[in-house]
C-alpha positions as CSV (number, residue, x, y, z in Angstrom):
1,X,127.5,110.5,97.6
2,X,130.8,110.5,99.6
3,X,132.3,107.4,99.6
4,X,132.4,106.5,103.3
5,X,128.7,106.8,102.7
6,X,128.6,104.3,100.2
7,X,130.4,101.9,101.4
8,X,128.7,102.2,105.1
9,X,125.7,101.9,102.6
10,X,126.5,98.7,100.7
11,X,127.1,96.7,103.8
12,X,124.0,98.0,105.7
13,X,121.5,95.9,106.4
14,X,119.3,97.9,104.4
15,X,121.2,97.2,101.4
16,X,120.1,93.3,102.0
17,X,116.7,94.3,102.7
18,X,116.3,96.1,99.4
19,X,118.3,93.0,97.4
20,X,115.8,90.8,98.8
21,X,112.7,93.0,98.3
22,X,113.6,93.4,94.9
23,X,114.7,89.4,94.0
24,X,111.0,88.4,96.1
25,X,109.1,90.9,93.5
26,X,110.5,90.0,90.7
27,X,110.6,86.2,91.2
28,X,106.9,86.3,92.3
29,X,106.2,88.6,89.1
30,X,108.0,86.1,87.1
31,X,106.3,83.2,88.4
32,X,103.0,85.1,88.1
33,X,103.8,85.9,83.9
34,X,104.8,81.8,83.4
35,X,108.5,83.5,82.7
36,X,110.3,80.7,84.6
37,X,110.5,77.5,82.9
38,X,112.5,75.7,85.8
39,X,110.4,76.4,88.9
40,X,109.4,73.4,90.9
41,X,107.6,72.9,94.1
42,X,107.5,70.2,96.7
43,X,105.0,71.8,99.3
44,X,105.6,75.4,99.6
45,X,109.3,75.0,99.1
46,X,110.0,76.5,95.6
47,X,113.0,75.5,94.0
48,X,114.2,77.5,90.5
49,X,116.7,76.2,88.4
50,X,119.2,78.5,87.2
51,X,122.9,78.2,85.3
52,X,126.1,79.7,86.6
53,X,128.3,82.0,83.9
54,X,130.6,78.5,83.8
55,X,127.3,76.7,82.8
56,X,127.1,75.2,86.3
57,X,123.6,74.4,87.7
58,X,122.1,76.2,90.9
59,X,118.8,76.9,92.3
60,X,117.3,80.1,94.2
61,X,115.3,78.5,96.8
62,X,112.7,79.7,99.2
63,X,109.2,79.2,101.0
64,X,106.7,80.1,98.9
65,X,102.6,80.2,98.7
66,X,100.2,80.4,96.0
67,X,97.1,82.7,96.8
68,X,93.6,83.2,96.4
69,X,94.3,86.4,94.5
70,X,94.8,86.0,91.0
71,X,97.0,82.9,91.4
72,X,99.9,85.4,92.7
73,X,102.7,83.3,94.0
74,X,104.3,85.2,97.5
75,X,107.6,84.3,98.7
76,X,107.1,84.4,102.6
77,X,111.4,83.5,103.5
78,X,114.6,85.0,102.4
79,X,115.7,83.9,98.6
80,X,118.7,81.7,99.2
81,X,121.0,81.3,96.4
82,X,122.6,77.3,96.3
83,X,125.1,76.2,93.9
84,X,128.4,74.0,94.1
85,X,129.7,76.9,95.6
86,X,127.8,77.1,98.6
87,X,124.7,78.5,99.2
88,X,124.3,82.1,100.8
89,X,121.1,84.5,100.6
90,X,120.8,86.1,97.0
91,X,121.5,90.0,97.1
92,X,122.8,90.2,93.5
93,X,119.9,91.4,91.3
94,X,122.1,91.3,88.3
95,X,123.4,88.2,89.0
96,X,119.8,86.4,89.2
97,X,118.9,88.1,86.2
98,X,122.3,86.7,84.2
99,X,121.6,83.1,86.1
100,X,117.9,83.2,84.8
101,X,117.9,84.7,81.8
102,X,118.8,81.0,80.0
103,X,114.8,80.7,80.5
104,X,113.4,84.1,79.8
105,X,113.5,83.9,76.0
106,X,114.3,87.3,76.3
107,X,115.7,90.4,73.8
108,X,119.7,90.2,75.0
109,X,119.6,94.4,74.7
110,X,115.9,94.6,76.6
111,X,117.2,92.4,79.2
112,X,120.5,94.1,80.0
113,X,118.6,97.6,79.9
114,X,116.0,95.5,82.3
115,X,119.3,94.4,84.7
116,X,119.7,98.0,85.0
117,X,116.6,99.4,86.2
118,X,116.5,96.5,88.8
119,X,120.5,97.2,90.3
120,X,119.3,100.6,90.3
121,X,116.4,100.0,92.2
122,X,118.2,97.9,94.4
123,X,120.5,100.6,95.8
124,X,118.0,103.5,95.8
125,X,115.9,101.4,97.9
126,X,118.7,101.0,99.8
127,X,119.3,104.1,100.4
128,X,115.3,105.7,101.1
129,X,115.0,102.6,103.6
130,X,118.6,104.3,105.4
131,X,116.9,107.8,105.0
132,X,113.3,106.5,106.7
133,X,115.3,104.2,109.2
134,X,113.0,104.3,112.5
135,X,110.7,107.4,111.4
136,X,107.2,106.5,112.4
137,X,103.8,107.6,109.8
138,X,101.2,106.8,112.4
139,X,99.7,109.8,113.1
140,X,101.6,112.0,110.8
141,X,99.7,114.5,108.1
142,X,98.8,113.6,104.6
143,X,101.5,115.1,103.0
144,X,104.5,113.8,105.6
145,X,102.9,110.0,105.2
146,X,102.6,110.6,101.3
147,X,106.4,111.3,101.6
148,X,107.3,109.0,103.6
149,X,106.1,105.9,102.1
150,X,109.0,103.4,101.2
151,X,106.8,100.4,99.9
152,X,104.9,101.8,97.1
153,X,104.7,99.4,93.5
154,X,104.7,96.3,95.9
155,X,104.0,94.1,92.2
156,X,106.8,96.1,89.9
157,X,110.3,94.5,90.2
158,X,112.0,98.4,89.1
159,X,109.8,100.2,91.9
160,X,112.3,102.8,92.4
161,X,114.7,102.8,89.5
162,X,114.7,106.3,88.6
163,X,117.3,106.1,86.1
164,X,118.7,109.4,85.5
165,X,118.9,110.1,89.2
166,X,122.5,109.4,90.7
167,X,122.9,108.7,94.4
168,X,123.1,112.3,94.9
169,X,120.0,113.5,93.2
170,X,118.0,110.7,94.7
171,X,119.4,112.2,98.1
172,X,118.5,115.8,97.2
173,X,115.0,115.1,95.2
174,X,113.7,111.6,96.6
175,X,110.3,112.2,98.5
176,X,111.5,110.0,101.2
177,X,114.9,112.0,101.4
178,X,114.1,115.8,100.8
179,X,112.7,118.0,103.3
180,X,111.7,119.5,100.0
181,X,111.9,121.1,96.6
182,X,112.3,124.4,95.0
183,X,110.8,124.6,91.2
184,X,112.5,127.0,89.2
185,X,109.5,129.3,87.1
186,X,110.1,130.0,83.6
187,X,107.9,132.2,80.9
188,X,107.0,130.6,78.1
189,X,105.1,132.2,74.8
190,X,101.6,131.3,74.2
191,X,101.9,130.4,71.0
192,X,105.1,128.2,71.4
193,X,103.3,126.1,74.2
194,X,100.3,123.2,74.2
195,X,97.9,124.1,77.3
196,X,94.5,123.9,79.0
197,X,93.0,125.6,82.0
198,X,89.8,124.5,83.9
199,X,86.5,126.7,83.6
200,X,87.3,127.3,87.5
201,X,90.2,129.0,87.3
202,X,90.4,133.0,87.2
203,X,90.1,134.5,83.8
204,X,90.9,131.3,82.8
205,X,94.6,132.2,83.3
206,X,96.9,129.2,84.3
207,X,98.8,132.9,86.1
208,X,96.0,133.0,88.6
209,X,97.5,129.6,89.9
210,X,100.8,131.7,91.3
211,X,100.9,133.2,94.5
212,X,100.7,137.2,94.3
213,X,104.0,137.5,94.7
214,X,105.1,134.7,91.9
215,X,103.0,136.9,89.8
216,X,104.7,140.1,90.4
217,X,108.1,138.5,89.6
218,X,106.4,137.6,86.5
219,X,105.4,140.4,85.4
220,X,108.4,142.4,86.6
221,X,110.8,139.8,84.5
222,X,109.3,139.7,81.2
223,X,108.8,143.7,81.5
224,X,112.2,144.7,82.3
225,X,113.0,142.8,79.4
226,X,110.8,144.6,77.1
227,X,108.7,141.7,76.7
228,X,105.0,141.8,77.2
229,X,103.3,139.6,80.3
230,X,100.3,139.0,78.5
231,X,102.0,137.0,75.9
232,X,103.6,134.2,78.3
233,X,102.5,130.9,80.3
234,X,104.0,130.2,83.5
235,X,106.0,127.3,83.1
236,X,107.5,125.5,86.7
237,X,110.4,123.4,86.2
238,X,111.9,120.7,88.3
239,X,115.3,121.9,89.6
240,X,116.7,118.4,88.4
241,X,115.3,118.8,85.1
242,X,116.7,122.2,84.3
243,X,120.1,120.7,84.7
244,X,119.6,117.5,83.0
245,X,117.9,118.4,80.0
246,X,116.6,121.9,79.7
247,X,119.8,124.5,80.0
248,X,121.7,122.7,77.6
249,X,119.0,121.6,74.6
250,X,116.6,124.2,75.3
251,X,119.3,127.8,75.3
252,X,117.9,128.6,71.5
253,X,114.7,128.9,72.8
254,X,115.7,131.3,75.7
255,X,118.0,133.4,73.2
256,X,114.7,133.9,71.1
257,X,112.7,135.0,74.2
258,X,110.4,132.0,73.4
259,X,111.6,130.8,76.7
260,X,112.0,133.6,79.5
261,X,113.8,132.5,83.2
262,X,111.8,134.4,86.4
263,X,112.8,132.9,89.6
264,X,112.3,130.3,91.5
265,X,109.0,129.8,93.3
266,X,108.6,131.5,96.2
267,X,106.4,128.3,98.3
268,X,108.3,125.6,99.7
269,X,107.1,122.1,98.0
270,X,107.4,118.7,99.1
271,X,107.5,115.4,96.5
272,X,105.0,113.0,97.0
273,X,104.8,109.2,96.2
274,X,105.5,109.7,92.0
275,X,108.3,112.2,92.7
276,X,108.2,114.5,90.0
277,X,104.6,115.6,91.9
278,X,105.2,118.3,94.3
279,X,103.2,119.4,96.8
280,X,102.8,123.1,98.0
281,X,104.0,122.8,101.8
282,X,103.1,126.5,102.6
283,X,99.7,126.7,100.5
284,X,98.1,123.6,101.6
285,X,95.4,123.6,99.5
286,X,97.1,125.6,96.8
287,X,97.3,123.0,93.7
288,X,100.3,120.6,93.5
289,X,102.9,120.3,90.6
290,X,103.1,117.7,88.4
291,X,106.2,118.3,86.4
292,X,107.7,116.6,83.6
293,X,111.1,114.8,84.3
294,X,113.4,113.2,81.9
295,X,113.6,110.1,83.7
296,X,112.4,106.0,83.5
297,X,110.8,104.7,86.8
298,X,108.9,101.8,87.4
299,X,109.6,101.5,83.6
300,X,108.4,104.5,82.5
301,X,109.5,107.4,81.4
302,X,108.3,110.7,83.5
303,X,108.0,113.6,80.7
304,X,104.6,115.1,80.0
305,X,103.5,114.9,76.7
306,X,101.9,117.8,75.5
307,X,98.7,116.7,73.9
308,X,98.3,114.8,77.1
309,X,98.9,117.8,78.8
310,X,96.4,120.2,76.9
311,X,94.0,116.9,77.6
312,X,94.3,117.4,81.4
313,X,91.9,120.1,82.1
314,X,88.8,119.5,79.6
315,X,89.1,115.5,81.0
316,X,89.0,116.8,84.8
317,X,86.4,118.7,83.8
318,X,84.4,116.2,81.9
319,X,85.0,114.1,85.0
320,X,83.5,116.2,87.5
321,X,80.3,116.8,85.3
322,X,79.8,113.2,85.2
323,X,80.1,112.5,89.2
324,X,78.0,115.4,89.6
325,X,75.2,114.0,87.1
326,X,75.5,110.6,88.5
327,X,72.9,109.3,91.4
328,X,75.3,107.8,94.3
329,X,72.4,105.3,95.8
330,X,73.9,104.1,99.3
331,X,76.5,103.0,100.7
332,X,77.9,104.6,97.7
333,X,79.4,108.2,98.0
334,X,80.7,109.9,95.6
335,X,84.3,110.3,94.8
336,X,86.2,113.5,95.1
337,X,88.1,114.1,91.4
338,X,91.6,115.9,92.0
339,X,90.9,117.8,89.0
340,X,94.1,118.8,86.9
341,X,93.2,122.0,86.6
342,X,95.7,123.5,84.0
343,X,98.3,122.5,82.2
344,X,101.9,123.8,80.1
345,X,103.9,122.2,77.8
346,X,106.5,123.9,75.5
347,X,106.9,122.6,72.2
348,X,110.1,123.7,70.3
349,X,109.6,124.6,66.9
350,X,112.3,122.8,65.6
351,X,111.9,118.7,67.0
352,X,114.7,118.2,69.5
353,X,115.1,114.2,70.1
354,X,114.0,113.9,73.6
355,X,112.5,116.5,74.2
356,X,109.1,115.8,73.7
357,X,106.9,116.7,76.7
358,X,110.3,117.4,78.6
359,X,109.1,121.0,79.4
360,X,105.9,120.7,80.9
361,X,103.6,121.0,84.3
362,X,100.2,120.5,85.1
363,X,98.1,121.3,88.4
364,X,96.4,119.3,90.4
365,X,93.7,120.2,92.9
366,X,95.1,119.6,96.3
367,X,93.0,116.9,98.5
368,X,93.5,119.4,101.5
369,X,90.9,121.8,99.6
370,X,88.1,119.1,99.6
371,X,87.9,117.6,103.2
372,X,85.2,118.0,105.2
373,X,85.3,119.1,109.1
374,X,86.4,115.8,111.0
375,X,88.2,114.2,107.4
376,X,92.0,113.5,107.1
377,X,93.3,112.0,104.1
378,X,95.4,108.4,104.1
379,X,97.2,107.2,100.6
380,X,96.2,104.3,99.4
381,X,99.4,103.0,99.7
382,X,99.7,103.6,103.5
383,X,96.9,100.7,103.9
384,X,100.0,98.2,103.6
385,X,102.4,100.4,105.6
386,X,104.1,98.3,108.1
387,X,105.3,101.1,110.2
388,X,108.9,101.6,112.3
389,X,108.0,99.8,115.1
390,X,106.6,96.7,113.4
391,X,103.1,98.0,113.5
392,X,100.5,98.2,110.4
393,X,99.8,102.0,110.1
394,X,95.8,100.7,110.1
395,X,96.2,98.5,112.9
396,X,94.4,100.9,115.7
397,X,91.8,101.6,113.0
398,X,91.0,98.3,112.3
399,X,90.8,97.1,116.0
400,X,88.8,100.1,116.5
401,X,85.7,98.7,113.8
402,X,86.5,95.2,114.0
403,X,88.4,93.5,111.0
404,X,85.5,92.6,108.7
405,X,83.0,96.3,109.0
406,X,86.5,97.9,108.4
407,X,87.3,95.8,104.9
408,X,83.2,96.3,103.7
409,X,83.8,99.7,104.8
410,X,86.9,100.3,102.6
411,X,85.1,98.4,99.5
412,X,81.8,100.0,100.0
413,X,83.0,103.7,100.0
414,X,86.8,103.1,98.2
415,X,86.7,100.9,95.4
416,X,82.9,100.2,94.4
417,X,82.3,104.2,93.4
418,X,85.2,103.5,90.4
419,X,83.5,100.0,89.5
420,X,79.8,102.7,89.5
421,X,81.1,105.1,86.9
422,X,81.9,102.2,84.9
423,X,79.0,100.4,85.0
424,X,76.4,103.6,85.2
425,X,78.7,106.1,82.7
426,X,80.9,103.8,80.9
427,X,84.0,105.1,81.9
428,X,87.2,103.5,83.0
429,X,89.4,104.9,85.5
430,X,93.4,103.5,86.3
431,X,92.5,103.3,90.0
432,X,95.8,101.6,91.3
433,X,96.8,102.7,94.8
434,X,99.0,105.7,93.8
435,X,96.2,107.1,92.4
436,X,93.9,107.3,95.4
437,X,93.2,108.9,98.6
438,X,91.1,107.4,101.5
439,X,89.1,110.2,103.3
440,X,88.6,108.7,106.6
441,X,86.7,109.9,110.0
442,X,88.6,108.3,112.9
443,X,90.0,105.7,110.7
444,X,86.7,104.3,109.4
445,X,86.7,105.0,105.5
446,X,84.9,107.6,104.1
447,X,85.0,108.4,100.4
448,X,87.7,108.1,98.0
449,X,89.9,111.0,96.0
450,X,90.5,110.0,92.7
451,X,93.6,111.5,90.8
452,X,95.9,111.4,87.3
453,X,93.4,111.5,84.4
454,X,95.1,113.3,81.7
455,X,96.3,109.3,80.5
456,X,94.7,107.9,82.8
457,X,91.2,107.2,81.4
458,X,89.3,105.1,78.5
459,X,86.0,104.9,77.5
460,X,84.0,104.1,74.5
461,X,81.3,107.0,73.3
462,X,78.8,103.9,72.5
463,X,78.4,103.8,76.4
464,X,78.9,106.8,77.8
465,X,75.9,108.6,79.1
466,X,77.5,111.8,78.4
467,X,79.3,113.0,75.4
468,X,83.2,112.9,76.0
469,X,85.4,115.9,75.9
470,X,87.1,117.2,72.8
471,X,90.6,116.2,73.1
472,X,94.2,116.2,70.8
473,X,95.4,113.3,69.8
474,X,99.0,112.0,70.1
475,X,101.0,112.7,67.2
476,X,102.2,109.7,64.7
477,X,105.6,109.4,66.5
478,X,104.1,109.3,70.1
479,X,101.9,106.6,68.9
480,X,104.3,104.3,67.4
481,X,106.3,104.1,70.3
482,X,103.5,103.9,73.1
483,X,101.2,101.9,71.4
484,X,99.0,101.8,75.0
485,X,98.6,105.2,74.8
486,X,95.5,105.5,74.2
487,X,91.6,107.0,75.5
488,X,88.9,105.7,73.0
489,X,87.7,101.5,72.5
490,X,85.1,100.1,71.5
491,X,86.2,96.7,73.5
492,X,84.3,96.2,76.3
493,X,86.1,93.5,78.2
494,X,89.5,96.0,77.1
495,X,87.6,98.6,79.6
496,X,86.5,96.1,82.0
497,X,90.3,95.3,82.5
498,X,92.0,98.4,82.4
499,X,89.9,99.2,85.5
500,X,89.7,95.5,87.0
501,X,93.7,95.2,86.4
502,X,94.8,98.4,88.6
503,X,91.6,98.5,90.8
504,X,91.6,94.4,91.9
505,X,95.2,93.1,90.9
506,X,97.5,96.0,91.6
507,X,95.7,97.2,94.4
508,X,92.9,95.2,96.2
509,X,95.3,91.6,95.9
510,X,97.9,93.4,97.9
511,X,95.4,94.7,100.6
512,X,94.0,91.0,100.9
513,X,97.5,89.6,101.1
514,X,98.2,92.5,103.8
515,X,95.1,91.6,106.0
516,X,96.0,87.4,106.0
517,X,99.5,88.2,106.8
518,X,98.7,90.9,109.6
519,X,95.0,90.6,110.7
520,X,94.0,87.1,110.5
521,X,91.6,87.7,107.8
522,X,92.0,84.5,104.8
523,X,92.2,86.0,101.2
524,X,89.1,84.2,100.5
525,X,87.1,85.2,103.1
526,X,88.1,88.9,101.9
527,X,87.5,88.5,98.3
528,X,84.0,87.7,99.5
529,X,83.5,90.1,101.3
530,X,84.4,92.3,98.3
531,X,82.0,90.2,96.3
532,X,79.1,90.7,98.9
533,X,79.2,94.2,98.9
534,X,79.0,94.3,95.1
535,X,76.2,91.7,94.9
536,X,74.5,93.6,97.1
537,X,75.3,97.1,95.0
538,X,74.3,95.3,91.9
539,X,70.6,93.9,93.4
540,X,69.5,97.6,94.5
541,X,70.2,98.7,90.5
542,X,68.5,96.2,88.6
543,X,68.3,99.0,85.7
544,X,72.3,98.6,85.1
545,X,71.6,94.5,84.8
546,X,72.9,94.5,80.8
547,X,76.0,97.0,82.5
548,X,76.7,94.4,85.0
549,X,77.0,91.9,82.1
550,X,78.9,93.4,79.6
551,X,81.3,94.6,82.3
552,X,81.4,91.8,84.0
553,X,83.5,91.7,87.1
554,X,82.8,88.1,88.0
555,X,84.3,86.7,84.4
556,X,86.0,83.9,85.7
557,X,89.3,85.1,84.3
558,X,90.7,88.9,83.9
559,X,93.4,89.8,81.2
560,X,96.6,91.0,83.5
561,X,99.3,93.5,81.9
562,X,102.8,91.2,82.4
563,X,104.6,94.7,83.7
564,X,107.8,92.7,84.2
565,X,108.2,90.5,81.2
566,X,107.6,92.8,78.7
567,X,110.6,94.8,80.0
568,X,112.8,91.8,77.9
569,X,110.8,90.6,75.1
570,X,111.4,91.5,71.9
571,X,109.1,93.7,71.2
572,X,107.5,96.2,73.4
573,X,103.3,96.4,73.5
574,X,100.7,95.0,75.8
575,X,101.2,91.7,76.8
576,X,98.7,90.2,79.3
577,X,98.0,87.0,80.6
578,X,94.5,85.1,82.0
579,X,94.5,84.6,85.5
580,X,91.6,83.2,87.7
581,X,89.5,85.8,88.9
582,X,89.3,85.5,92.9
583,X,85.6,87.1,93.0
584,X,84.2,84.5,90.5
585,X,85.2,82.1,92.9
586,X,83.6,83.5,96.5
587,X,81.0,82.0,98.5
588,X,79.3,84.7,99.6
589,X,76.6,85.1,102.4
């Protein structure tokens, strides 16, 4: 970035905006873990004690509420920072971290690496919200809202980290920034690679997934070489991940033809919401690219690893063969499944550190493919999209069907089908919002598009009413460091939670809170609507009764992954918390 745009960025008003997004999350997130042992109240005015770097006292203050949802504490003013000094609004993320961290019993190392992801989230916020600065959604195609979207991961403190990405790349790859993206295609030899295809695709060739004339290239590469086409994957590449990490750990591997450059692909692509998954812009319902990228976001690292990735396609199918075998009784509907229909990952014969799962790509059935005539597709997401001209992107929608048929609707047709395949097949599904698409007629919700199941999934083969896939494993070394990676338990509230967490707390809390703040509808009120429509589900199947208990979604507490907090502690592994379960405590009609 050229300096006169930096510094026109660092005193826009964006660049406050995105300092007080991120200090509201993670306060709020904070508050919500019981990270903050100097936070007092006096009404809704929230005072937290902090300590200056000369051991001065101070205190970020600012109107606050506690909600129905969860117990979630919302910050509803700007975050004023007030010390001996003065008192000003807070825009210094790593300064509120320093002032704080006294309190946070927190890893010094973790927390500094934690500072980071947060200052880095703050400016590339920053500098999305400058890129979308008076665009409008409303109205706007699937794949133009999907990248458009600046308020995604509205619970995460590092929503937009991206650490790897300088100014410049986020500029050149961000979804919000980039008219679009052009892979680079590589060959890879079969027996150097981990992959899957789907029983759908052609000669169960992951080739077949290339446009006629990516395949000519193919084959007119590898032959001019003397190589043989039969003997090599495709293998897309992100253009940002070529240069920071392929071309200069992986140049063995081309030298020994295990690794062949072709071209680059011929379609245009577009990045959606997750950024490293590309949607084809010329092909609409050609299958998008989810490509491994050798960067941390939202505290996570993007690569693909490759027993995850040869998992893709036997889970998608699995998937489908269970919706298809399972009885939908009404209102239900059953959910599309964006099946990842193949998947590559190279795995170098000699262990390069970092590399594992950096070379890697699987397809994803495009959403375009599966709508019926008089459908269009909404992200999840987009339900909380306050749009350019101070408008909810829902709002003409919901006026349309009336507030309270709109929210049954969205229940009814979005969330209860993923609560059904738990309860009739035993399987758990990471529904957050990223991971699902509303299918809507005129704005009144349809059905639901499901999507990300190569790690996204758990179940227990004592309750499934099918028999699971056979799937790899993660090797010793993937394990020790992602202890959460993982598909098989035999814990039933463990299941319960990893659906109720994503599915309620990351995703139905923030609708609820939407809806009070912007439609006049109380959290409580919409929790019981939520709870209504699955009493009524759950009196029509009176069969599932010992389902409904053993997966109980009306436990008066739920186990809640701390996302924030274990960014500092000492250790790194699932930390959760018990928080107060908003549907146990409805009064339903």
């Amino acid at each position: 970035m050229k300096l006169a745009e930096f510094d026109a960025l660092i005193h826009s008003d964006a660049y406050r905006d995105a300092a007080q997004r991120v200090i509201r999350q993670l306060l709020e997130a904070l508050l919500f873990e019981d990270a903050l042992t100097h936070a007092c109240w006096a009404d809704t005015l929230l005072s937290i004690e902090a300590t200056s770097r000369d051991g001065e006292t101070l205190f970020y203050r600012c109107e606050a509420r506690r909600t129905a949802s969860f117990g979630r504490v919302r910050i509803v003013s700007t975050v004023r920072r007030e010390g001996p000094g003065g008192a000003a609004d807070a825009v210094d993320v790593a300064l509120l971290i320093a002032e704080l961290a006294p309190q946070l019993r927190a890893d010094p190392e973790q927390l500094a690496r934690f500072a980071a992801e947060l200052s880095a989230t703050h400016i590339k916020d920053a500098q999305t919200r400058t890129s979308q600065s008076g665009r409008l959604l409303r109205g706007r195609d699937y794949n133009e809202i999907e990248s458009g979207l600046t308020g995604a991961h509205p619970y995460h403190p590092s929503y937009k980290s991206r650490i790897g990405f300088t100014l410049d790349d986020n500029g050149r790859y961000a979804p919000e920034c980039t008219p679009g993206v052009a892979p680079r295609l590589l060959a890879a030899r079969r027996e150097c690679c981990r992959w899957s295809v789907s029983r759908d695709v052609e000669d169960g060739d992951p080739l077949r997934l290339l446009s006629g004339a990516e395949r000519a290239a193919f084959d007119m590469q590898l032959t001019k070489r003397g190589l043989r086409p039969a003997d090599y994957l495709p293998l897309p590449v992100h253009p940002w991940q070529w240069d920071a990490a392929i071309e200069a750990s992986c140049h063995a591997a081309f030298a020994r033809g295990e690794l062949v450059p072709i071209d680059v692909l011929g379609d245009r692509y577009a990045p959606q919401q997750s950024i490293r998954t590309l949607a084809n812009a010329d092909r609409r319902e050609a299958p998008s690219l989810k490509l491994a990228m050798s960067l941390v976001n939202t505290s996570t690292s993007r690569v693909l690893a490759p027993h995850t990735v040869r998992n893709a396609a036997p889970m998608s199918d699995w998937l489908a063969d269970l919706a298809a075998r399972t009885d939908w009784p009404e209102p239900l509907v059953r959910p599309v499944l964006l099946r990842e229909i193949a998947g590559v990952a190279y795995v170098p014969r000699t262990p390069i550190a970092g590399q594992y799962g950096a070379l890697a790509c699987i397809w994803r059935e495009s959403v375009h493919r599966h709508l019926a005539r008089g459908e269009a597709a909404l992200p999840v997401t987009a339900i909380t999209h306050v749009d350019a001209d101070g408008r909810p992107l829902v709002a003409d929608w919901v006026e349309q069907h009336g507030t309270r048929a709109w929210v049954r609707r969205l229940v009814e047709r979005a969330w209860l089908p993923v609560l059904h395949l738990l309860w009739r097949d035993g399987a758990a599904l990471e529904s957050h919002a990223q991971n699902m698409v509303l299918l809507h007629r005129d704005g009144l919700p349809e059905r639901i598009a499901l999507k990300d199941f190569h790690d996204g999934v758990r179940y227990s083969r004592r309750w499934l009413s099918c028999a699971a896939p056979a799937l790899d494993a993660p090797p010793a070394e993937h394990a020790r460091v992602n202890p959460n990676s993982f598909i098989e338990t035999d814990d039933a509230d463990e299941l319960r939670d990893f659906t109720t967490d994503a599915l309620f707390f990351v995703n139905l809390a923030e609708i609820a809170w939407f809806f009070e703040c912007h439609f006049d509808l109380e959290e409580t009120e919409f929790w019981a609507i939520a709870a209504c429509v699955i009493h009524d589900y759950q009196a029509r199947c009176p069969e599932l009764a010992e389902r409904f208990a053993r997966f109980d979604c009306f436990a008066p507490t739920m186990q809640i992954e701390l996302l924030a907090s274990r960014r500092f502690m000492p250790e790194i592994r699932l930390r959760t918390r018990a928080a107060p379960n908003p549907l146990a405590q409805t009064v339903y009609a």
